[in-house]
C-alpha positions in Angstrom: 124.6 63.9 99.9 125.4 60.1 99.8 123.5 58.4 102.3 120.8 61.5 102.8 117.4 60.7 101.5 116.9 62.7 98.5 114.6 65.9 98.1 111.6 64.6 96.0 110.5 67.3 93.3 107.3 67.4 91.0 107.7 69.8 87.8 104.0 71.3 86.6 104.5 73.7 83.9 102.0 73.7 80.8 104.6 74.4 78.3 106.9 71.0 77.2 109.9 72.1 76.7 110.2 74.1 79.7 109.4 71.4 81.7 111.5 68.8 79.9 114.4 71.9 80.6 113.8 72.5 84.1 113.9 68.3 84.6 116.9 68.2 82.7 118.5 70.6 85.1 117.9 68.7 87.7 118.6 65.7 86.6 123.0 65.8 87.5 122.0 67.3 90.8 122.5 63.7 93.3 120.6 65.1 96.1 117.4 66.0 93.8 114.8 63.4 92.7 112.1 64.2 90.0 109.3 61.9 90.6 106.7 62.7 88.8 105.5 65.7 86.0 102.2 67.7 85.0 101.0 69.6 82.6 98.2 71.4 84.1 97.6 72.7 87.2 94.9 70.2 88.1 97.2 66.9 87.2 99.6 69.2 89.4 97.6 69.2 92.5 96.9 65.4 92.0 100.4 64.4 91.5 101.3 65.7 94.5 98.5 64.5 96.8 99.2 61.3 95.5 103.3 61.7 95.3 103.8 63.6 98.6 106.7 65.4 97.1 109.1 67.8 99.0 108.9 70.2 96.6 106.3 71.1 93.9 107.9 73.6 91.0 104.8 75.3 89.6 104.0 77.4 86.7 101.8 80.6 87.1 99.8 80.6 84.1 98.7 77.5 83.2 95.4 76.6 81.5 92.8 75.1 83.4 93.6 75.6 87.4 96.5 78.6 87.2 99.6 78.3 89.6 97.8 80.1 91.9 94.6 78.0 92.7 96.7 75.1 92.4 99.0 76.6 94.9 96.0 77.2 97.1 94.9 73.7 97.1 98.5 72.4 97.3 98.9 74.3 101.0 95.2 73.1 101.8 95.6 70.2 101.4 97.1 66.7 103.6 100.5 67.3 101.8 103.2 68.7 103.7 104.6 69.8 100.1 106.6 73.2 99.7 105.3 75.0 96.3 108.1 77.5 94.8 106.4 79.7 91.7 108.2 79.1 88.8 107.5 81.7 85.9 108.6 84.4 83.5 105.9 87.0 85.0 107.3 89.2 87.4 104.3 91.8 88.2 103.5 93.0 91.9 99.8 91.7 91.0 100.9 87.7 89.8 104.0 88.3 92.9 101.3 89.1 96.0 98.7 86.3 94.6 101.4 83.5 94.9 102.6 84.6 98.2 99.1 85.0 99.5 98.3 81.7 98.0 101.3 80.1 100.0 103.9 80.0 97.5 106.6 79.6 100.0 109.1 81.2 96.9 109.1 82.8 93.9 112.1 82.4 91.2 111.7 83.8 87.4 112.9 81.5 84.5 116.0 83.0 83.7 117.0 81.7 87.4 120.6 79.1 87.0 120.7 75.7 87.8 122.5 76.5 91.3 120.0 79.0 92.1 117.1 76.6 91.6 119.0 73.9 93.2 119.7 76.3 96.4 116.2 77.4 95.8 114.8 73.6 96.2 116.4 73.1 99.4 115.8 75.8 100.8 112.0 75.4 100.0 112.1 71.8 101.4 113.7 73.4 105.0 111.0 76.0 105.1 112.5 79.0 104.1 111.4 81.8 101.8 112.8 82.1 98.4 112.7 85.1 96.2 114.3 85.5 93.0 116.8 88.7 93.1 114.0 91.0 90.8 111.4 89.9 92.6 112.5 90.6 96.2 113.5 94.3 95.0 109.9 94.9 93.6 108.3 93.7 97.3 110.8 95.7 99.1 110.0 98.6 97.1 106.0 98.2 97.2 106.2 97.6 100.8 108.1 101.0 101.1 105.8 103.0 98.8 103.8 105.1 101.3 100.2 104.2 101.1 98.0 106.9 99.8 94.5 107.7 101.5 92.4 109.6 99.0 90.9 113.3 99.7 86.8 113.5 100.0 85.9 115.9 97.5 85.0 118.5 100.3 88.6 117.9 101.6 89.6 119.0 98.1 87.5 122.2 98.2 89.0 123.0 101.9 92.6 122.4 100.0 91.9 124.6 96.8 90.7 127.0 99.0 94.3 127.3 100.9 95.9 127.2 97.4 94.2 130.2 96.6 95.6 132.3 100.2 92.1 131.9 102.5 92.6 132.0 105.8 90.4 129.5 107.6 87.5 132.1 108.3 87.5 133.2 104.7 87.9 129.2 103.8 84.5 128.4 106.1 82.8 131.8 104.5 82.9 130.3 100.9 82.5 126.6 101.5 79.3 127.9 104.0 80.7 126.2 106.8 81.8 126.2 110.1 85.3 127.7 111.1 85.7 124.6 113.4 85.3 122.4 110.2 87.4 123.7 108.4 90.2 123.1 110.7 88.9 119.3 111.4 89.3 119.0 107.6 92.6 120.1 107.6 94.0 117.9 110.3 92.3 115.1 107.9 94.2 116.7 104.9 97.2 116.8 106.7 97.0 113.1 108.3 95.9 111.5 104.9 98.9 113.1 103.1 101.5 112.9 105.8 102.4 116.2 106.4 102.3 119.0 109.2 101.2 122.6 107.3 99.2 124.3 105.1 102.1 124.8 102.4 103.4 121.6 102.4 99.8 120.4 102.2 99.1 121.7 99.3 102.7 121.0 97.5 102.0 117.2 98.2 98.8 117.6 96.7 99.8 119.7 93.5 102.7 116.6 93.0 100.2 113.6 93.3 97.7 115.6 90.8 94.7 115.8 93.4 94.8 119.5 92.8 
């Protein structure tokens, strides 16, 4: 990159010597500067309001101001700073907080030195960055089929077509109408994506609601 300006990159991590690691990986890289460290999330969000860095590589649990607030102020604020999450916790829960927070990536600490180089640059052009792990779990959660949950009266209705009612016998015990039993199965059947009776209550008999 001779001749390109270089990408300016602040390190915020709580814990020493991971941040003393993560610096010395990118300290052979030419097209990588590390201006400035923090320790906190705080000093973080200060250091780079004052810095104006490219990049900022933030931990997520941190004591004081966490990844995440810091990350939230970071975006906020006059900086035109990327932040990439830097961490060892991979959960859906710390994942969708960073991202919602404006994290524009995510990378785990077992990530190489080319992958966070790569990463860095691709943060300072805008792009989204997602460790390997962490892109599967989103992928998957975003696939997982939302689940609405049954009104207990709904459940009655369902136990009751468990049992071999018919919708007249189903309205006899519950003591209501015929018509409302039907409008409860049409909720039943919309809430747990499916189209009849049977398969209504299999789906329910497999998530435990009956």
């Amino acid at each position: 990159m001779s001749g390109a300006a270089k990408l300016r990159v602040v390190v915020v991590d709580d814990h020493t010597v991971m941040r003393a690691g993560v610096v010395a990986l990118l300290a052979p890289e030419p097209g990588i500067e590390v201006v400035g460290e923090a320790d906190d999330g705080r000093s973080g969000v200060a250091l780079v309001e004052d810095l104006r860095p490219d990049v900022a590589l933030l931990d997520l649990r941190m004591p004081g101001l966490d990844g995440v607030a810091a990350t939230e102020r970071i975006v906020a604020g006059p900086s035109r700073t990327r932040v990439l999450i830097l961490t060892t916790y991979d959960t859906d829960t710390e994942i969708e907080r960073a991202v919602e927070a404006g994290a524009i990536g995510y990378l785990l600490k077992d990530t190489t030195r080319e992958q966070l180089v790569d990463a860095i640059r691709s943060a300072a052009r805008g792009e989204t960055v997602l460790a390997p792990r962490v892109a599967q779990k989103l992928v998957a959660k975003l696939r997982r089929p939302t689940q609405t949950a049954l009104t207990a009266r709904e459940v009655d209705v369902l136990a009751a077509v468990a049992d071999g009612l018919s919708n007249p016998d189903i309205a006899k015990r519950l003591v209501i109408g015929e018509a409302t039993v039907k409008t409860h199965l049409l909720r039943i059947f919309a809430k747990l994506d499916v189209s009849d009776r049977t398969r209504a209550v299999v789906v329910a008999m497999e998530r435990g609601v009956l």
